[in-house]
N, C-alpha and C positions, 0 to 999 in steps of 0.2 A: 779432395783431401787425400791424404797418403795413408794408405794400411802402414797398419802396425803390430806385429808381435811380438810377445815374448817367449825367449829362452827357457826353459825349464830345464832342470836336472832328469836323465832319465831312469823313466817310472822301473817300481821295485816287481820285481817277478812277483805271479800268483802263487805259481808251483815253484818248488826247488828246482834250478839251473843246475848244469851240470859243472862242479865248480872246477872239474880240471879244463876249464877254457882258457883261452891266454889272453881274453880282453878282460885289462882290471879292474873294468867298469862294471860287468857283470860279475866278479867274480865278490866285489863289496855288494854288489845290491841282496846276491846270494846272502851274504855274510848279514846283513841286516832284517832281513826274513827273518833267517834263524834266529838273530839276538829277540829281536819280536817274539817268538818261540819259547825263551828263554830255552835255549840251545847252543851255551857257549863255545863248548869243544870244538861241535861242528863247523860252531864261526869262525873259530883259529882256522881249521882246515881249510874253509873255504875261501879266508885271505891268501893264505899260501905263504912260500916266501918269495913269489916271483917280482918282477915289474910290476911298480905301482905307479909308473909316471905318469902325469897328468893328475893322479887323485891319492896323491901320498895324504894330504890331510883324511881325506874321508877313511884311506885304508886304516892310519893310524889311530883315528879316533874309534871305531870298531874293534881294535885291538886293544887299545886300554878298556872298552866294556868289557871284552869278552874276559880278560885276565881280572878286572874288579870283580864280574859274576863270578871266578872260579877262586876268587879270595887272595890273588897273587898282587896284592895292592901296590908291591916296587914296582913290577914288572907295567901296571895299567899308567903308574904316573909318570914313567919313561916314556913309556909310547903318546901321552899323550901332552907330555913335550916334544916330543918330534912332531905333533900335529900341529901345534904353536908355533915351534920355529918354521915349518914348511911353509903355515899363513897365517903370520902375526893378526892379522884382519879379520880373521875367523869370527864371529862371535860363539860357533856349537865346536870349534877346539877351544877358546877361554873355556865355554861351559864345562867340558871334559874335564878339561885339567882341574878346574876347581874342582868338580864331583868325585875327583881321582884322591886331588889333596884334604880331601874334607875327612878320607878315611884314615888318614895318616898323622899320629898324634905328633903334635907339636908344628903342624904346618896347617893349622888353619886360617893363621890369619895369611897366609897366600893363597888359600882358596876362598877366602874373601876380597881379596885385591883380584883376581880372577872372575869371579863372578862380579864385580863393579865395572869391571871392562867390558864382561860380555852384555851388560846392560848397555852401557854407555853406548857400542857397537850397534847393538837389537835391539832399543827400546820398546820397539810396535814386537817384540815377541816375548811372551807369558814365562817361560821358564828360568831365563835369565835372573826377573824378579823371584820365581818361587826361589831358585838356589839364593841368590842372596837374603833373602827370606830364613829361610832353615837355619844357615849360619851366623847371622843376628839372634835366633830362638835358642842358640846352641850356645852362643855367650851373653846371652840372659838381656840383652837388649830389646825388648817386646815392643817399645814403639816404632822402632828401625822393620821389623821385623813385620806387625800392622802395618806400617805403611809400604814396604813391597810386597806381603800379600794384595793387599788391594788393590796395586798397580796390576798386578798378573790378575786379578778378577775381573779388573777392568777391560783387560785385554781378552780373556778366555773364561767366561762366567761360571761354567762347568767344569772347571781345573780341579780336581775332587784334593790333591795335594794341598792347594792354597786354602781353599774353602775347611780345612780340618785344622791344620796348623794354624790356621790364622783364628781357630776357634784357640788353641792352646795359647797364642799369644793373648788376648784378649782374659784368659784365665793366668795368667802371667806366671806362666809351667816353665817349671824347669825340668833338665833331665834327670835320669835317676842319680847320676853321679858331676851334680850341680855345683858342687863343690871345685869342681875342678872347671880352668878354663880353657878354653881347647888352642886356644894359643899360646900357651906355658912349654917349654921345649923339655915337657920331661914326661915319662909315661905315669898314667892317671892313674895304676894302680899304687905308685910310688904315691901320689897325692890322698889317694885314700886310706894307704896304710897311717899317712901322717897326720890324718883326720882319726881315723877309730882311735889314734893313739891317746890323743889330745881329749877325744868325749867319752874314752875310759875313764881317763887320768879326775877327768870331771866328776864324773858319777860314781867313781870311790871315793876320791875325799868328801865328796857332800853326804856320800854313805854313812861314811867313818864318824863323821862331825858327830851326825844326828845321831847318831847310835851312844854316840860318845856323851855327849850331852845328857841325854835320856836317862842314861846310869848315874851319870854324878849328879842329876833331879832325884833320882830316886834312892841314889846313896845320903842324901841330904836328908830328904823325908824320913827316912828309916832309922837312920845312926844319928842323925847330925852333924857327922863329921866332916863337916863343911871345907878342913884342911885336906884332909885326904880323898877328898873330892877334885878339890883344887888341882893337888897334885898331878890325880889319875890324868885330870882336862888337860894339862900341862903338857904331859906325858904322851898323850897323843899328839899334840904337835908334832914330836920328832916321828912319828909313824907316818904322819902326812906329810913332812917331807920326805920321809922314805921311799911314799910312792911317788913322790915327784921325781925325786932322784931315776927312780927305774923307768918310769913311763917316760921321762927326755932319754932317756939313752935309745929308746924306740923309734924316734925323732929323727928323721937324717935328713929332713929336708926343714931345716929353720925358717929358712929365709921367705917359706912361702905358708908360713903359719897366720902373718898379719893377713896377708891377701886369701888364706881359706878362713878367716873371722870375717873378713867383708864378703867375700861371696855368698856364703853360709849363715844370714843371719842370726840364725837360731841355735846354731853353734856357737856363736858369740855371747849371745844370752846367755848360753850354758857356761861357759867360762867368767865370763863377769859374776853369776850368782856364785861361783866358786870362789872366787877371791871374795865377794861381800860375806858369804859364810864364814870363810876363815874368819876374816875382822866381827864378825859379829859372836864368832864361837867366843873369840881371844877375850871379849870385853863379857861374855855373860859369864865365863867359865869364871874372870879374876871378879866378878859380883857375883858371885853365888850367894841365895839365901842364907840365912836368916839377917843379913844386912839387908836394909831397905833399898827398896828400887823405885819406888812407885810403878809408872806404866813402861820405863823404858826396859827392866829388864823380860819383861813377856812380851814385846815387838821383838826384844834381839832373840828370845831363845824360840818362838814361835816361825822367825824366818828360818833360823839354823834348822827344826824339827821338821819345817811343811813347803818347803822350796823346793825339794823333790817330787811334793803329787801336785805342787800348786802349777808350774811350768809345763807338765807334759798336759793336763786342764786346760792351760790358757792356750797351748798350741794347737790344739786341735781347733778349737773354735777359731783361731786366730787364722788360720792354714783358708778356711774354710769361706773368708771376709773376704781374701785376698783377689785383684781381679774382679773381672763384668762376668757372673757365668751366665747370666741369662741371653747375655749377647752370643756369648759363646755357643750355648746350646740351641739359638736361632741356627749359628753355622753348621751345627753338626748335623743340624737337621733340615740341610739343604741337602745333605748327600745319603738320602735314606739308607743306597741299598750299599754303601761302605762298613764292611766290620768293624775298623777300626773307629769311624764316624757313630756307631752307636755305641760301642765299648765308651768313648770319651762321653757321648751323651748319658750313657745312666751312671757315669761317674760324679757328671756334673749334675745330675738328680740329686745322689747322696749328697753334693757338698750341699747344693741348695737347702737339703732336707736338717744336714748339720745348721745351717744358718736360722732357720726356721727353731730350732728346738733351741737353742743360744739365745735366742730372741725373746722365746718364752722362757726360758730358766733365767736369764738376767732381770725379766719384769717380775717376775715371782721374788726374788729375792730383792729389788730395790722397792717394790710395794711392801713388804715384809718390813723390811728392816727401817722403812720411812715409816710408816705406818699410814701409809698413805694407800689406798685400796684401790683409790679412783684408777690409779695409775691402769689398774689391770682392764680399765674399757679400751684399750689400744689395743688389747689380745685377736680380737677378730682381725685385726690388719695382715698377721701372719696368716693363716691359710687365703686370704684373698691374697697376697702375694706368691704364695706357692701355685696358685691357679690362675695368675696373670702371667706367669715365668714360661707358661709352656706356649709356644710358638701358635702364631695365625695360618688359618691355611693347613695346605698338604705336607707341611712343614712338621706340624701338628700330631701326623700320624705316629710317626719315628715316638713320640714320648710317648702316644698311649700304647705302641706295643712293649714298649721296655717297660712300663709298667706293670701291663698284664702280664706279663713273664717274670719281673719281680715281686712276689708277694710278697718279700717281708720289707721292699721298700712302700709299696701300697700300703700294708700295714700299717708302718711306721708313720706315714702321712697321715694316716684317718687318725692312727693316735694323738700326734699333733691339733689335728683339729679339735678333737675331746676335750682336750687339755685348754686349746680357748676357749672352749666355750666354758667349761665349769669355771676358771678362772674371773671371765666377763662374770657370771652369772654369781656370785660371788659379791664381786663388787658394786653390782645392780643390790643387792640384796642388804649389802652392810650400808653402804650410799644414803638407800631409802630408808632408811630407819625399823625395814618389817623386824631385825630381831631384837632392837631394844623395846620393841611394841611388845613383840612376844616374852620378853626376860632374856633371851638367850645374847645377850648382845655380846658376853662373856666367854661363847663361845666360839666367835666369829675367828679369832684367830688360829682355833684348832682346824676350825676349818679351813681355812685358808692353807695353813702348813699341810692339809691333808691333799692337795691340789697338786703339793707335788709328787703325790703317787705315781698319776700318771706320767708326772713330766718325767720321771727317773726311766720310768718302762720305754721309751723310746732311747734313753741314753744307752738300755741295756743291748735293744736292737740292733745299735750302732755297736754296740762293741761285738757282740755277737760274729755282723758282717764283717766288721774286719777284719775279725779272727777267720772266719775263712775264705774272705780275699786273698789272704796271706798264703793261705794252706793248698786253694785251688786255681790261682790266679785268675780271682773274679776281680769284676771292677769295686770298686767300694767306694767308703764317705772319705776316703785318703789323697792326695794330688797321683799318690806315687800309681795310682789303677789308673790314671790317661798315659797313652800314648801317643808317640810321633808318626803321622803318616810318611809312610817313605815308597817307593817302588813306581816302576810305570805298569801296571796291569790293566790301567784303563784307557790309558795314553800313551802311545806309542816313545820314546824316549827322542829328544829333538837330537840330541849328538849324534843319532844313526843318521840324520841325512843325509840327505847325497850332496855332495858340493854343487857349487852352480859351477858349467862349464863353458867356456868362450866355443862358439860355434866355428866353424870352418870357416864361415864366410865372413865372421868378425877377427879371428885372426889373418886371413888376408888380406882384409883393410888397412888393422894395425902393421902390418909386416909393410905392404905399400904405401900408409901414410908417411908423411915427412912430419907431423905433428898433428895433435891433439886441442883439444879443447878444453880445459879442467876446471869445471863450477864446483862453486861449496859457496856456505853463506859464513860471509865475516860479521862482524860487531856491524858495521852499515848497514848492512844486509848481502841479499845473491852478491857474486864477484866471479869472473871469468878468466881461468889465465891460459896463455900460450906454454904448454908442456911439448916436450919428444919423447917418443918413445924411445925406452931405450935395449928391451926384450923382455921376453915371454915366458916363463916357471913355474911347470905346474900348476896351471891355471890362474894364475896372477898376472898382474898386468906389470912392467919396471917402468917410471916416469922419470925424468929427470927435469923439474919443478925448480922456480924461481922460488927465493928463501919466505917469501908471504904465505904459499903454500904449505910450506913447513911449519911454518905457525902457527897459521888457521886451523891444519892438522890437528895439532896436541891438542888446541880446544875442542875441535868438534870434527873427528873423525870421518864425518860424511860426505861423501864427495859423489862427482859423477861426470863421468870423463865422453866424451861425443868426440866421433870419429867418421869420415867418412871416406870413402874406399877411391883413389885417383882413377882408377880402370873401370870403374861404374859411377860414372858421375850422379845417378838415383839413388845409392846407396847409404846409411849415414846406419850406425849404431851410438846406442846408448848404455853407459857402463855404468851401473851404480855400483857403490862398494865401500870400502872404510879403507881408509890410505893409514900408512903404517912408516914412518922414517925409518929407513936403514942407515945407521951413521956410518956403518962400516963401506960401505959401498956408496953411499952418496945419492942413493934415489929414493922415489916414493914406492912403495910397494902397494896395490891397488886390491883387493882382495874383494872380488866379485859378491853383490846380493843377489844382484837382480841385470837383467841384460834384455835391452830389447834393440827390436831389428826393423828398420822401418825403411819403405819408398816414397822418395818425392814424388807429385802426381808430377805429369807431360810425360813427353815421351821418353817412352824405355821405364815408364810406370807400371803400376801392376794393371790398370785398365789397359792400357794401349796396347800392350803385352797381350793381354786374356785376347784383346780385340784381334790384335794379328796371328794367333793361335788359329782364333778360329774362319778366317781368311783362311790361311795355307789349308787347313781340312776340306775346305770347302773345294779348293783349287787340287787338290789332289782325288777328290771324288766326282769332278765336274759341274759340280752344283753352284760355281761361282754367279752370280750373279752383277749385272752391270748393269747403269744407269745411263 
């Protein structure tokens, strides 16, 4: 058999190089130290502005990090367009460039067209997926987003990035400023002002309403003067469009009012219950008492009065539904020693904790109001799900020490369970007939309403924390206390690689071959064609390919071009890479992965060779021996 190796990029210095060398080669490996370092300045310095031939992509993808660490975001997605055009085929300049455009509003959706290519390109490598990953999380797409975390898990199981975010998609997070979508070409401050303007404009007039209502109830009760009642309600109309009048003038961006209603569910809520108020004021104001209503005028004036404490009530518990957190918090708690991974973890404790106290406060009151008691033997199910939620395993540990560290979330738990149990014990009691035995049967419902003591004291807990989550930036029972994991601190960044480079003795093959050999697999399957080279740039390879090649390209990028040297008839190399059409020029452009370099055995092999090596030694020290 014939050896075989492979090409490697060469390895990055221990120590700092000295970066005024004039090889370019060390003067980027320099430069990626430092980024490692998180040492940006120094990595400008140590690119320089010399010669970078041979490795313009690797130089300019170090220069877009280093200008993105230093906040110069034009300056990194220039540079790391020139690492793209240097090697279309790149998959760690796609990656760049997208990680470059991701920070640049209104150009995300090109850093997602960029991260689908460096997929396409890499698929057998993890980060391509996490970036397309993030940017699915980042336009609210959470299945998109699951499923290339899991691809990069698949790949790299310790990826601490994928393994946290793919906890947030699973809890279906959005960011803090969700409202906006990062592909909209306009700055999100603009998008947010157009948002507070619109959940102003909401929360006065539903103010107004109720305020407004409230007085001509009680100008009715008092005076009677049901006319000048009337009037006042009236009256207020023109005030509510007063503010409507002022809060649109606020308004500059219309056009993107529908699309912040659909992004922003709950903002949409909010404006819907704004119009049904109006319509509900219009009709209770013109029935005002003492004309007969039966039941429909206390539904209209009971929404206009309690639509403001009833919606931010239903939102939190509603917030709290949303999403698998128990799946989530399995993830979080795969990466114990991540800050961020336990920040999200006792965040997703609170929501759990809010789920749990939602669960008993809705049985309490649908037992109550049914009159149905049995209902409350369900109550133990809730802490047995709050103690089945916490992960198996070493997994395990991460929640018990956020617990131990959160006492008022522990707290809050034990309270919760109190709360089943008096509740079960309760309805065990009313169930079995002991208090009609006793006479008290009469009293069973005091008691009963007395069960939600407890359940309020936990409600109060939670308000408590929130209040200073807010004030301390702690996690809380909120979505808005998870965060997104970003950064490489535990992983080296894939865009500082080093390019793969054609060795010496593989560009003297190519330079003396008359042609190539170019596999890729078609729709058939493998297929082989006859290419010429047609020259050499910066580490790329130029082919000049039959138009099948071209095809097969757009589909499926991968290719692998064999070559073998006329002047060493044992020699042959192997190019793998992603071919790239240049329309402009007319060739394939070959953008190296991987390159290996191999000998036929016979002679002029690597044995035959080793063999007459060690002959001549033998013939030059006298020790030759003959037969």
């Amino acid at each position: 058999m014939g050896s075989q190796h492979e090409v490697h990029e060469p390895p990055e210095p221990d120590s700092e190089p000295d970066s005024d060398t004039g090889d370019p080669r060390e003067r980027c490996a320099t430069a990626a130290a430092l980024l490692e370092r998180d040492r940006p300045r120094e990595a400008l310095d140590a690119i320089g502005h010399g010669q970078v031939t041979g490795v313009a992509d690797w130089a300019y993808r170090l220069l877009s990090l280093s200008f993105e660490r230093l906040g110069r975001d034009a300056e990194a997605v220039a540079a790391a367009e020139e690492a793209v055009r240097t090697a279309p085929g790149s998959w760690t300049a796609r990656l760049r460039l997208g990680a470059a455009l991701r920070r640049v509003p209104g150009r995300r959706w090109e850093a997602a067209v960029q991260a689908d290519r460096a997929v396409r390109y890499a698929p057998e490598e993890p980060d391509p997926h996490v970036l397309a990953g993030d940017l699915a999380l980042l336009r609210g797409e959470h299945h998109r987003a699951e499923a290339a975390y899991r691809a990069a898990l698949r790949l790299a199981d310790d990826h601490p990035i994928a393994r946290v975010n793919l906890g947030l998609a699973l809890l279906r997070w959005r960011p803090p400023h969700g409202h906006h979508d990062p592909a909209w070409p306009v700055d999100p401050r603009e998008t947010g002002r157009t948002r507070d303007a619109v959940e102003a404009w909401s929360r006065q007039i539903r103010v107004l309403l109720a305020v407004a209502l409230a007085v001509a109830v009680l100008l009715v009760l008092r005076t009677g003067l049901a006319g000048a009642a009337v009037a006042g309600g009236v009256a207020v109309l023109a005030g509510a469009a007063a503010i409507t009048l002022r809060r649109g003038r606020e308004i500059r961006l219309w056009r993107y009012v529908p699309r912040l209603l659909a992004r922003d569910p709950w903002l949409g809520v909010s404006v819907s219950a704004t119009v049904l108020a109006v319509v509900a004021y219009t009709m209770a104001v013109a029935t005002l008492p003492p004309v007969p209503q039966g039941v429909a005028w206390p539904l209209l004036a009971g929404f206009v009065l309690f639509n403001g404490i009833a919606l931010p009530a239903l939102r939190v518990p509603a917030r709290a539904w949303r999403g698998r957190p128990v799946r989530a918090l399995a993830e979080f708690a795969a990466v114990p020693g991540d800050r961020t991974a336990r920040r999200n973890a006792e965040t997703t404790l609170w929501m759990l904790t809010v789920r749990a106290w939602s669960a008993l406060t809705g049985l309490l009151l649908a037992a109550g109001s049914l009159g149905e008691l049995r209902l409350a033997l369900a109550a133990p199910a809730v802490p047995v799900a709050l103690a089945l939620a916490r992960p198996r395993g070493t997994a395990g540990h991460l929640v018990d020490r956020v617990l131990a560290a959160d006492r008022l979330l522990t707290a809050t738990r034990y309270l919760l369970t109190l709360t089943s149990v008096l509740l079960t014990g309760v309805a065990v009691v009313t169930s079995s007939g002991l208090l009609a035995g006793a006479g008290l049967e009469r009293w069973a419902w005091w008691i009963w309403w007395a069960c939600g003591v407890p359940a309020a004291v936990p409600a109060g807990a939670l308000a408590l924390r929130a209040a200073r989550a807010r004030g301390h930036d702690l996690p809380g029972p909120w979505r808005s206390g998870l965060a997104m994991r970003e950064g490489h601190d535990v992983r080296p960044p894939a865009d500082t690689r080093a390019s793969i480079f054609l060795g010496g003795d593989v560009r003297r093959a190519l330079a003396r071959a008359k042609g190539v050999v170019l596999a890729f697999t078609d729709r058939e399957g493998p297929r082989t064609l006859a290419a010429d080279v047609t020259g050499q740039a910066d580490g790329e390879l130029l082919l000049t390919a039959p138009a099948d090649a071209w095809e097969v390209a757009g589909r499926d990028p991968r290719v692998t071009v064999f070559v073998a040297d006329p002047a060493e008839s044992r020699f042959w190399a192997e190019v793998r890479g992603i071919a790239v059409g240049d329309v402009e020029t007319g060739v394939l452009r070959i953008t190296p992965k991987r390159v290996l370099v191999s000998e036929v055995p016979g002679l002029g092999g690597a044995r035959h060779r080793d063999r007459h090596r060690r002959r001549r030694t033998r013939e030059r020290h006298g020790t030759t021996r003959t037969r």
